[in-house]
Backbone bond lengths (Angstrom), bond angles and torsions (degrees), N, CA, C in turn:
res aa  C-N    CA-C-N  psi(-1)  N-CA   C-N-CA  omega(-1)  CA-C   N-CA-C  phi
1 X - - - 1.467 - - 1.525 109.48 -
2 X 1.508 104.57 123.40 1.446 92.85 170.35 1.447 151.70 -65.95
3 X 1.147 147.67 96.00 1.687 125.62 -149.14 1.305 124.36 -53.63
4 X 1.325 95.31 155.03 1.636 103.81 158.15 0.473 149.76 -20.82
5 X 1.445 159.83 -11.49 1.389 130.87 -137.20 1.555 136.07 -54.46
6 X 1.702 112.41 153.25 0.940 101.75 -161.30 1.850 116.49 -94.05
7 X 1.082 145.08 148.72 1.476 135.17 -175.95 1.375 103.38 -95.15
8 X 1.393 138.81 125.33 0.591 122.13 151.13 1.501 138.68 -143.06
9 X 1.112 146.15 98.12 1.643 142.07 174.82 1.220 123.26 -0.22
10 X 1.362 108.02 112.36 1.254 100.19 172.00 1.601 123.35 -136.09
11 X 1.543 133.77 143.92 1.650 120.55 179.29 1.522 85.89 -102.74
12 X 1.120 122.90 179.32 1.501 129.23 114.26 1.522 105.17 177.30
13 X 1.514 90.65 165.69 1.814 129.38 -129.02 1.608 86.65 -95.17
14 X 1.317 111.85 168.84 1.255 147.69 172.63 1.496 112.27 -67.83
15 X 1.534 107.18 91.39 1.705 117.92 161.37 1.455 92.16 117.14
16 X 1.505 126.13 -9.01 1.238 98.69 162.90 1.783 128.41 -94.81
17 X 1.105 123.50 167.60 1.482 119.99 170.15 1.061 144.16 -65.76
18 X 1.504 117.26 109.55 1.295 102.12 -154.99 1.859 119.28 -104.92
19 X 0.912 137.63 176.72 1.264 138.93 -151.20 1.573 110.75 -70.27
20 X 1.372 135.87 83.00 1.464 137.31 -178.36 1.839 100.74 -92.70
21 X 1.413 91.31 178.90 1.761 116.63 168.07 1.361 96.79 -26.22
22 X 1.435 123.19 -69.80 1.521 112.69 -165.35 1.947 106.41 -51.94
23 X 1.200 107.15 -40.34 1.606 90.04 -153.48 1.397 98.38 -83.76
24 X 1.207 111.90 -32.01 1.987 119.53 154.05 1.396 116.22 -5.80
25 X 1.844 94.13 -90.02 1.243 100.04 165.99 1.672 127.40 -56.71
26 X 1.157 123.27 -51.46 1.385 106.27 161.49 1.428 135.88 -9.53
27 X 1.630 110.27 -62.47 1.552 136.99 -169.91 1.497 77.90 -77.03
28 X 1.708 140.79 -65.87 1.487 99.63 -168.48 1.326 149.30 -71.83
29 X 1.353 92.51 -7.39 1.889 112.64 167.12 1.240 99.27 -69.63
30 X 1.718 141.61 -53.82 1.229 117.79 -151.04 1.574 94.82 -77.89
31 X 1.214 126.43 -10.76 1.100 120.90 -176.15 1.980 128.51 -71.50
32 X 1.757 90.08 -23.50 1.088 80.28 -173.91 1.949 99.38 -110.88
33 X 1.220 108.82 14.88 1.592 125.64 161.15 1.270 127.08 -37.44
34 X 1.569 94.13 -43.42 1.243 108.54 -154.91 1.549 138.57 73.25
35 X 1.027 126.05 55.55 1.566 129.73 -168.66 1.451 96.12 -47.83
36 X 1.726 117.06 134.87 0.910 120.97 168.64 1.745 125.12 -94.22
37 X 1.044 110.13 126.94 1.820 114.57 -153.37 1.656 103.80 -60.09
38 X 1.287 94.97 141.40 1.857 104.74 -165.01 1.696 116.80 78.04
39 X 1.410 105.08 7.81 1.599 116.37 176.98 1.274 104.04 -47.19
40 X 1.645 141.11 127.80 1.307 125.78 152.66 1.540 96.83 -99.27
41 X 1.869 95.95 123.11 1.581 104.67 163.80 1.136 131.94 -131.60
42 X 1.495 145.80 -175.36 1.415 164.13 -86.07 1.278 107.37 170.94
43 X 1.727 110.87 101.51 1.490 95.56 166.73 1.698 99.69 -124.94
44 X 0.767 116.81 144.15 1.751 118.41 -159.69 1.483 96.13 -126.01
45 X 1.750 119.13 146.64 1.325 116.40 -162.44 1.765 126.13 43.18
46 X 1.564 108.17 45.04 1.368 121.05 -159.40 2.017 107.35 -61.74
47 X 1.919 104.71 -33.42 1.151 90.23 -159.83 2.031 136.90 45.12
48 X 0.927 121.54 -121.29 1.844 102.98 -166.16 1.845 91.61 -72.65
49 X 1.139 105.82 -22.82 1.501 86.40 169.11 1.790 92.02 113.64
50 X 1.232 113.92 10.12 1.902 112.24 -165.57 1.089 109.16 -57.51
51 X 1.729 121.21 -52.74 1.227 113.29 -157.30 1.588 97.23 -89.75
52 X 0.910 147.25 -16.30 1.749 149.71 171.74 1.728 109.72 -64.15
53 X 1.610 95.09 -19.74 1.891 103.45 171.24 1.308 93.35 -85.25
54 X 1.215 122.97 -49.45 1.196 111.74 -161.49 1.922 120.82 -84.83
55 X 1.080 101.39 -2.15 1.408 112.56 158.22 1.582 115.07 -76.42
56 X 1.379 110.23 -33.29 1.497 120.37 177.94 1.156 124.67 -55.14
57 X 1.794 108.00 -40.40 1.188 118.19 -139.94 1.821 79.08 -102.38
58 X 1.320 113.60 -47.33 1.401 116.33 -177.72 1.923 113.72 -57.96
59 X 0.864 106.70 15.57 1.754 110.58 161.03 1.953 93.58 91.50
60 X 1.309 129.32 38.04 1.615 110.77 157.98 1.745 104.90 -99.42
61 X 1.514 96.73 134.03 1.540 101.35 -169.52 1.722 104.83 -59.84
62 X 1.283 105.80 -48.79 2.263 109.70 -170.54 1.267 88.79 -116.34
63 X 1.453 125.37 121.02 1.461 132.42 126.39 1.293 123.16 -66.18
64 X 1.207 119.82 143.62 1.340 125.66 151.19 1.650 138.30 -132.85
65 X 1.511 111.87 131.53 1.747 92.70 -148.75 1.538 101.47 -118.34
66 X 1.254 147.71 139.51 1.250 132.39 169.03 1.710 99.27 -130.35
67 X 1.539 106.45 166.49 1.608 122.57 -165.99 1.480 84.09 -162.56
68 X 1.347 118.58 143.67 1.548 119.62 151.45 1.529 117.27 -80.00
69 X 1.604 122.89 -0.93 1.612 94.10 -168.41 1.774 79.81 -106.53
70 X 1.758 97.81 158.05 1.522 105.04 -178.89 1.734 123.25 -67.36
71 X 1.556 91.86 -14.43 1.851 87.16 -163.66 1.333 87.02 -92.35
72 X 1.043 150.90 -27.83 1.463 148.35 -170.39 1.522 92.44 -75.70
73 X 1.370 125.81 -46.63 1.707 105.16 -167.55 1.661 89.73 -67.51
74 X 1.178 129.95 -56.55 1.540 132.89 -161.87 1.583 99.74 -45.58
75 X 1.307 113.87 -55.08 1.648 133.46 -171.75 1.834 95.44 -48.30
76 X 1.200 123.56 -65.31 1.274 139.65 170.74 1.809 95.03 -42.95
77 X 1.042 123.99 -104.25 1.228 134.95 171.56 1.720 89.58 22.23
78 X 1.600 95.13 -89.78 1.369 126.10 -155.38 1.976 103.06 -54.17
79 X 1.087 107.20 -36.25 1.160 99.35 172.54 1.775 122.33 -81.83
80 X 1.146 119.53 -31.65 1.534 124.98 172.41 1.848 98.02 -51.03
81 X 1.467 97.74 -68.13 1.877 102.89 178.87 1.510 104.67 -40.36
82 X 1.313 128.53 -60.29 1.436 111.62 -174.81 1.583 124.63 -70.55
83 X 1.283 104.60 -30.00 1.507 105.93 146.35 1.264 142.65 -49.46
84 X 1.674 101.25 -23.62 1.514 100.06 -167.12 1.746 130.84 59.41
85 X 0.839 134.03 48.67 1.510 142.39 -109.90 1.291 99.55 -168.82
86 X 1.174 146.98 108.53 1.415 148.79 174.52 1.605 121.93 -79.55
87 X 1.692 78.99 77.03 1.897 90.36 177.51 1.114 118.40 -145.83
88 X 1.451 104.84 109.25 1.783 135.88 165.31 1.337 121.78 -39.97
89 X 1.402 122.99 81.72 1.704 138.43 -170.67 1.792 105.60 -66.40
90 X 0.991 135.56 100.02 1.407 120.74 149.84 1.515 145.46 -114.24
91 X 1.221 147.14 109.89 0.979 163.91 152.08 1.768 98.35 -2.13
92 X 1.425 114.94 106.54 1.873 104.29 168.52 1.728 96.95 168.05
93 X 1.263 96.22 173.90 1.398 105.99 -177.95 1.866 92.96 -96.91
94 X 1.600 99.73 137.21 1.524 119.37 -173.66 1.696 101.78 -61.61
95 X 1.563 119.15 -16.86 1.358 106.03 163.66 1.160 134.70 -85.62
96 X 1.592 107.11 6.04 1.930 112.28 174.37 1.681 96.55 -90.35
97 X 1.084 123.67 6.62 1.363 117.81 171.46 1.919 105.27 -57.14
98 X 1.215 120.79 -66.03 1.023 115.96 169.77 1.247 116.65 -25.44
99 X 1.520 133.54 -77.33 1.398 133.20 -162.03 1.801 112.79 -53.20
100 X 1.367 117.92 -2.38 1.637 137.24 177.09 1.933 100.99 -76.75
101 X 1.211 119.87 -19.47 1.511 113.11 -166.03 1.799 118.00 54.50
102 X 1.028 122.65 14.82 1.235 125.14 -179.01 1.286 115.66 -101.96
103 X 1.546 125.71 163.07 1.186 146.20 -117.78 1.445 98.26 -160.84
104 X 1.041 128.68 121.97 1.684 127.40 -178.51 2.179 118.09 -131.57
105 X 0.908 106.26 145.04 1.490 104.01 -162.30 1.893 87.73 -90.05
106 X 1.146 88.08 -39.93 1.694 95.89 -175.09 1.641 117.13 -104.60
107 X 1.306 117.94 117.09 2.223 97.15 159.74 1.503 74.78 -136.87
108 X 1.521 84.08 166.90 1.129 127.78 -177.50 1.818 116.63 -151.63
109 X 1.216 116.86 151.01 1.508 122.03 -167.74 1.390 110.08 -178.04
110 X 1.911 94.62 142.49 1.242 107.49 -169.24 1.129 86.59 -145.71
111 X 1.913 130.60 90.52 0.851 125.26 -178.44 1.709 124.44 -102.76
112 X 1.201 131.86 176.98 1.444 114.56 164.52 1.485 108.84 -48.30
113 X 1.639 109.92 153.69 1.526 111.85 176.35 1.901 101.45 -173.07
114 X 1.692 116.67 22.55 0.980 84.90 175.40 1.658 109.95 -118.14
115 X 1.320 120.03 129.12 1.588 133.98 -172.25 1.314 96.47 -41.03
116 X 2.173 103.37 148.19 1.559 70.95 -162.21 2.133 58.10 -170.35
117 X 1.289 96.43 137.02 1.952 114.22 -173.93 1.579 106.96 -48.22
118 X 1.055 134.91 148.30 1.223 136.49 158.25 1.776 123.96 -26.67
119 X 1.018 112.90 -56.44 1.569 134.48 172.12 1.413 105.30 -40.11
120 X 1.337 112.61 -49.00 1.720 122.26 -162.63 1.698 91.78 -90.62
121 X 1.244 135.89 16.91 1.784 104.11 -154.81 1.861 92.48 -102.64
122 X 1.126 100.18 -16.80 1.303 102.84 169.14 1.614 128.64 -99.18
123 X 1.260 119.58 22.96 1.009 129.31 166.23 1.475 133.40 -41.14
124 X 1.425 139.40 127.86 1.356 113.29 172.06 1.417 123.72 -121.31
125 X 1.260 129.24 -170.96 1.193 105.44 169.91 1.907 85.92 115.54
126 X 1.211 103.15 -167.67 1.452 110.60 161.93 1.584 125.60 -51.54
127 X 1.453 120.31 -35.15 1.349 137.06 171.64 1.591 102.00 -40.19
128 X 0.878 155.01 -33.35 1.508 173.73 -112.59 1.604 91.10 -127.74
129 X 1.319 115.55 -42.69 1.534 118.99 157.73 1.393 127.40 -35.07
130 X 0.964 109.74 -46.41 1.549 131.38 -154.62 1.433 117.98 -125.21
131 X 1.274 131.14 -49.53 1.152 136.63 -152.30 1.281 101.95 -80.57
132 X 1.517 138.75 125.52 1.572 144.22 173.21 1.366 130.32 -144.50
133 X 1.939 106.06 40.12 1.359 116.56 -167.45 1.071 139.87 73.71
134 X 1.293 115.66 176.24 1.324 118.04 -177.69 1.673 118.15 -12.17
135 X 1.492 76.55 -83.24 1.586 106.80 -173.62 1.780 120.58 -89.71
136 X 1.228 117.33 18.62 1.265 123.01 178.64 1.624 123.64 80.64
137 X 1.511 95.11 -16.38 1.213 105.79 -154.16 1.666 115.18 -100.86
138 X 1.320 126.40 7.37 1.201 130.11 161.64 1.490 144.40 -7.21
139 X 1.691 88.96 -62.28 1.875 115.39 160.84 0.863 96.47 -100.94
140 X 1.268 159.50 -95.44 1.572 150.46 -112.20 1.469 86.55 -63.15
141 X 1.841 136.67 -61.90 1.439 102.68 -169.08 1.190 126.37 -51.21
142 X 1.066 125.56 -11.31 2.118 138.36 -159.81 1.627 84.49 -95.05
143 X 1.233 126.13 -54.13 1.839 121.95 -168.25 1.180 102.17 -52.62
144 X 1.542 121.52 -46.47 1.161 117.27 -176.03 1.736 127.88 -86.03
145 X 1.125 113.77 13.00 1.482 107.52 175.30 1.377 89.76 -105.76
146 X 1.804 130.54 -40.50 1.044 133.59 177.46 1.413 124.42 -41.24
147 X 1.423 115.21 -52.19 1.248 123.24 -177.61 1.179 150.25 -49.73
148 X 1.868 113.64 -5.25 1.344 118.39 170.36 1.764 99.98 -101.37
149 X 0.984 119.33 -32.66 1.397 131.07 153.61 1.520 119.05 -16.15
150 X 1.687 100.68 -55.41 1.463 118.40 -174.21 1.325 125.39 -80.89
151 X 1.235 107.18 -19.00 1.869 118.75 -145.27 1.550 96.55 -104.74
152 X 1.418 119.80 163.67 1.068 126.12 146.49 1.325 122.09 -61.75
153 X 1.612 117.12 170.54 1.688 122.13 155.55 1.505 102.00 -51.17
154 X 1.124 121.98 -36.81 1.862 100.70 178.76 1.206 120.44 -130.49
155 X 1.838 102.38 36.04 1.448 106.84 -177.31 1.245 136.98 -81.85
156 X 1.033 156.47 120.73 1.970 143.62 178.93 0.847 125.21 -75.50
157 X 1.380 139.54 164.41 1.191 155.39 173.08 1.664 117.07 -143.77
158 X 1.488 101.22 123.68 1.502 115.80 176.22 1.629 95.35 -138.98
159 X 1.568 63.79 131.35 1.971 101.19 165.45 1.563 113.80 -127.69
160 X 1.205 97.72 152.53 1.644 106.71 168.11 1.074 109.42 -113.99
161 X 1.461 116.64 151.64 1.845 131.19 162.36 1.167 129.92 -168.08
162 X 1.237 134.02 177.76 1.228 122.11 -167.66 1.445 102.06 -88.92
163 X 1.238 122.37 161.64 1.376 135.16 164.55 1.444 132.58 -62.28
164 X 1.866 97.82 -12.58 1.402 118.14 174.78 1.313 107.04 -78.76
165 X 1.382 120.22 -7.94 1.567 102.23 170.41 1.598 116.01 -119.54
166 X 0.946 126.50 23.42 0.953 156.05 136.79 1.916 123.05 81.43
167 X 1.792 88.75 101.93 1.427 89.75 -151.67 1.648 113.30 -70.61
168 X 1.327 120.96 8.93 1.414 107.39 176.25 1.328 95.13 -76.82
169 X 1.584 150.19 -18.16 1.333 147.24 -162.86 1.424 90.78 -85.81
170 X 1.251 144.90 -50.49 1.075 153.33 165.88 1.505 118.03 -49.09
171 X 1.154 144.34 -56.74 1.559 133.30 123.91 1.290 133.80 -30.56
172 X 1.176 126.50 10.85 1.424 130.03 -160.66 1.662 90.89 -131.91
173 X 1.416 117.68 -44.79 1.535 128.04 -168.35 2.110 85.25 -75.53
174 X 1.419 106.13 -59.06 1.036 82.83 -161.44 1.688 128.37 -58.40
175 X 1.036 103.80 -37.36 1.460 120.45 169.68 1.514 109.83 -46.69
176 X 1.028 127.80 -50.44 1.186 131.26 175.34 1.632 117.24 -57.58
177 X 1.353 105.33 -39.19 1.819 108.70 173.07 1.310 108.48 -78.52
178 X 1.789 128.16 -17.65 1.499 106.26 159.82 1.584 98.52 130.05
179 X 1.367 112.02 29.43 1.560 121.97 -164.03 1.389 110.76 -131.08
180 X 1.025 143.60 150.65 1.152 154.87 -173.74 1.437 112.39 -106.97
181 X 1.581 132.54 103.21 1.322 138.41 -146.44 1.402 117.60 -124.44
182 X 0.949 142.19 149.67 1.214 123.87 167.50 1.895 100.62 -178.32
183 X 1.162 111.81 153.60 1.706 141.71 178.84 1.521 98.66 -50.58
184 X 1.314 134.33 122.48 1.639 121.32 -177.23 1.659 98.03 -124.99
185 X 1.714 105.96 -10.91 1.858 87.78 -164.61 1.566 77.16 -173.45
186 X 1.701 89.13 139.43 1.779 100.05 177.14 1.795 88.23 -132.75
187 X 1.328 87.41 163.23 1.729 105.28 156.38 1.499 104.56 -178.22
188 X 1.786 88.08 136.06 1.776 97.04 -178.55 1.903 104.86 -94.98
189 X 1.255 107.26 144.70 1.431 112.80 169.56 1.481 128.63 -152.96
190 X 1.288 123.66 174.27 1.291 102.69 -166.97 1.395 128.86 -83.56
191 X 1.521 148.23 162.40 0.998 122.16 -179.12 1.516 127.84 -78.03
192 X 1.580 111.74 137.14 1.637 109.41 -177.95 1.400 116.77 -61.64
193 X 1.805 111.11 -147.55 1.916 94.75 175.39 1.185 97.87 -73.47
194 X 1.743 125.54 -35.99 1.720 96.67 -145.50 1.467 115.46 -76.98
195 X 1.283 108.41 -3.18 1.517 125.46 170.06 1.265 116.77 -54.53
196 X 1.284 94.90 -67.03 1.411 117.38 -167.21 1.754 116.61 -70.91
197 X 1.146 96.79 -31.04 1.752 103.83 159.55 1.749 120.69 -61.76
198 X 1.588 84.98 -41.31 1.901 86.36 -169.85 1.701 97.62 -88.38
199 X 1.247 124.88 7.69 1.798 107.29 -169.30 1.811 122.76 -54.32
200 X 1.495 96.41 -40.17 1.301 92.21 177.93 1.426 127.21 -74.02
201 X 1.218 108.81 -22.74 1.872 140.81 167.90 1.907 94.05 -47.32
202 X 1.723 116.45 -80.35 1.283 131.08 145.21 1.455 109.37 16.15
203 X 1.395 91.94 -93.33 1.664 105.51 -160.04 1.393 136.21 -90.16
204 X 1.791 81.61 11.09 1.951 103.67 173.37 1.824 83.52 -102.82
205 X 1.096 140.31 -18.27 1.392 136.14 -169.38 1.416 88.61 -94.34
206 X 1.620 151.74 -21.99 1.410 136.11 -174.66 1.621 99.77 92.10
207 X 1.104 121.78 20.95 1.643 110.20 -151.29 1.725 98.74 -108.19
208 X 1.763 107.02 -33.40 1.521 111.86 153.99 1.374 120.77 -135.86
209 X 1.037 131.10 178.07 1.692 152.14 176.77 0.964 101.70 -48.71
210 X 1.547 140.79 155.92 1.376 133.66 177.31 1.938 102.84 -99.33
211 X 1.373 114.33 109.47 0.965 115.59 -160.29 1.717 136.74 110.53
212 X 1.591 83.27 0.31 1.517 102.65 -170.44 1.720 87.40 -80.98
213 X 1.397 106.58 147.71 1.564 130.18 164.79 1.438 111.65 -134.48
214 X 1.479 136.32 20.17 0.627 111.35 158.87 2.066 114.87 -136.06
215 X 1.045 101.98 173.80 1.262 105.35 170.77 1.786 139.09 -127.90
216 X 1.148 132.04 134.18 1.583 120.10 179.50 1.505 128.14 -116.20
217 X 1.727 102.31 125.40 1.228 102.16 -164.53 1.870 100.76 -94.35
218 X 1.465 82.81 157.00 1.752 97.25 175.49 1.598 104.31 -115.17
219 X 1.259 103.41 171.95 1.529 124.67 177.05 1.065 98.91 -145.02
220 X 1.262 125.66 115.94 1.578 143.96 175.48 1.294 115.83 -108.40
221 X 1.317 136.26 108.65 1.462 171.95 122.01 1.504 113.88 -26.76
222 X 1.912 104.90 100.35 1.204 90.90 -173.28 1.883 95.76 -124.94
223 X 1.206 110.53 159.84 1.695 106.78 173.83 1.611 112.45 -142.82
224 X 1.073 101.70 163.47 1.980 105.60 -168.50 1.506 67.53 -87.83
225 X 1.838 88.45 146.38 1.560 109.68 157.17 1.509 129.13 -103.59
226 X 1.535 111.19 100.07 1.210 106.28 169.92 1.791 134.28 -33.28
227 X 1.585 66.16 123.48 2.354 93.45 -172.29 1.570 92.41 -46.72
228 X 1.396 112.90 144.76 1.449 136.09 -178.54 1.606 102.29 -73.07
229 X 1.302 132.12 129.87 1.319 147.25 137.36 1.468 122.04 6.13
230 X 1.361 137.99 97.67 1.395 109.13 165.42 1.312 125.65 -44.65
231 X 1.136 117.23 136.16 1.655 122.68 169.79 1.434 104.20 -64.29
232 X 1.531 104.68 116.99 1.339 104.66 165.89 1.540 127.87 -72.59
233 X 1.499 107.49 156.75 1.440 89.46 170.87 1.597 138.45 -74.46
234 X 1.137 127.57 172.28 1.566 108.98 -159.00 1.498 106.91 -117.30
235 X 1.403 98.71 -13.16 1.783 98.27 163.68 1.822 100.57 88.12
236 X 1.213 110.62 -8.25 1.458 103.79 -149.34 2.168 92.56 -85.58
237 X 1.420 121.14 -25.62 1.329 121.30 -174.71 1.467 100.34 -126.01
238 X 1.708 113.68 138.30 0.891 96.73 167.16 1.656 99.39 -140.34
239 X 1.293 111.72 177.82 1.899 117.52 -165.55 1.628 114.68 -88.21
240 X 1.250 110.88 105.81 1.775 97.51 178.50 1.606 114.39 -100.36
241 X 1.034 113.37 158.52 1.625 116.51 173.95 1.267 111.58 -122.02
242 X 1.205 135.37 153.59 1.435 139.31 -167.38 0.947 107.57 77.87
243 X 1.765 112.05 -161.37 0.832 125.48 -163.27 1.847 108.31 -92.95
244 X 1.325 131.53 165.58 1.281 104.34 176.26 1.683 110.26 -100.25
């Protein structure tokens, strides 16, 4: 059967991020996830707000989306309303999620992740999009200690990123917090500007091929692992006292 796809409306404003390859792929992993209907979920670093529509539209009863820059929550805003779409825009850093006590069946995240020189790490502007240090890895380590924190007993978590920061570290963190992880969706493509500006930056850091133009993003699929079974008893010994 062929899928769905989903339609959906979209504005958005000047300096925020708008929906590329990464969030692409994103929307087709959650798609083939399966959102489970009445899902309340989590989309963190939402920007226009796409994939938090598209959690909507895929049957989760409450979204909730946060971005720190203001035109992206407004941008979001504005697109949920024209959607009609039941999704809760907020303004905050994706690590005050914790201090909320809540529990989500669904997150999702498309956060900054591309390595990026000292000089640039303070960049503002749209760069704030993208830029996540050295090693790319700024947020994605924080998503992942966060994430059992966040989730339900049978909740998931998918993120996207590039391969330049290197998703076995990202399978490795998650596993380690107690999740069951694994690669669900790749696609290679070429590099945009900020790529293509930083390549030689890149490949004096070891980070690509000298000559490499292109790049591959992952979508990583993570789930709480159901607690093991008590061992029943086996009936086979049992305790006497006295004498026999």
């Amino acid at each position: 059967m062929k899928e769905r796809q989903v339609v959906t409306v979209l504005v958005k404003a000047w300096g925020v991020y708008g929906p590329q390859g990464d969030s692409l792929l994103l929307r087709e992993a959650l798609h083939r996830a399966s959102v489970p209907s009445g899902a309340h979920a989590l989309d963190v670093c939402t920007g226009t707000g796409l994939i938090a529509l598209t959690a909507a539209r895929l049957g989760a009863l409450r979204v909730r989306a946060v971005d720190t820059c203001y035109r992206a929550v407004l941008t979001a805003r504005c697109n949920a309303w024209l959607n009609r779409l039941p999704v809760h825009v907020e303004h905050g850093d994706f690590r005050s999620c914790l201090t909320h006590h809540q529990r989500y069946d669904v997150i999702t995240a498309n956060p900054p992740y591309v390595p990026c020189p000292a000089d640039a790490d303070h960049e503002r502007g749209r760069a704030r999009a993208w830029n996540a240090g050295l090693d790319g890895r700024r947020y994605l380590d924080q998503l992942c200690a966060m994430a059992p924190h966040l989730l339900t007993a049978e909740g998931m978590l998918l993120i996207v990123h590039s391969a330049l920061c290197g998703p076995e570290q990202t399978l490795g963190l998650l596993g380690q917090a107690g999740l069951k992880a694994s690669v669900v969706a790749r696609r290679h493509q070429p590099f945009g500007p900020v790529l293509r500006a930083r390549a030689e930056w890149l490949t004096e850091r070891g980070l690509i091929e000298r000559g490499q133009r292109e790049e591959e993003l992952v979508v990583i699929r993570a789930d709480r692992v159901p607690p093991a079974p008590a061992p029943r008893p086996t009936g086979g010994a049992r305790e006497h006292s006295g004498a026999p």
